[in-house]
C-alpha angles and dihedrals in degrees: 000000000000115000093208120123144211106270099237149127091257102047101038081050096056088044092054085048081071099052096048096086093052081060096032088058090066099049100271140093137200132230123199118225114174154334113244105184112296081351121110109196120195132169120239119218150185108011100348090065098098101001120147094233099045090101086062101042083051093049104034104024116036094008085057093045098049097047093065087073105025112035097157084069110108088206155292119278131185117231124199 
């Protein structure tokens, strides 16, 4: 059983709802905002709003996640 999903705003919305808790856990949180073509564009907030390392939380951390199930997205980029 394949584990790819539709690419849609559903469905991206309930994925980043599992990664919440990992950025949760660090005193920040994430928003989705919307979906740009293969783009998926999220806010970053509390402390990872600024934050030197939120490049690579966005690449390694909710960008690889959602991949798995979505591998036609391009990335994940954080709008202000």
């Amino acid at each position: 059983m394949s584990d790819i999903l539709a690419f849609n705003e559903e469905n991206v919305r309930a994925k980043l709802e599992e990664v919440r808790p990992m950025l949760q856990a660090d005193g920040g949180d994430i928003e989705f905002v919307a979906i740009k073509d293969k783009v998926v564009q999220v806010r970053l907030q509390g402390s990872c709003s600024g934050c030197a390392f939120a490049a690579m939380t966005l690449q390694f951390g909710v960008e690889k996640s959602l991949k798995k199930y979505f591998p036609d997205m391009e990335r994940v980029e954080n709008v202000q």
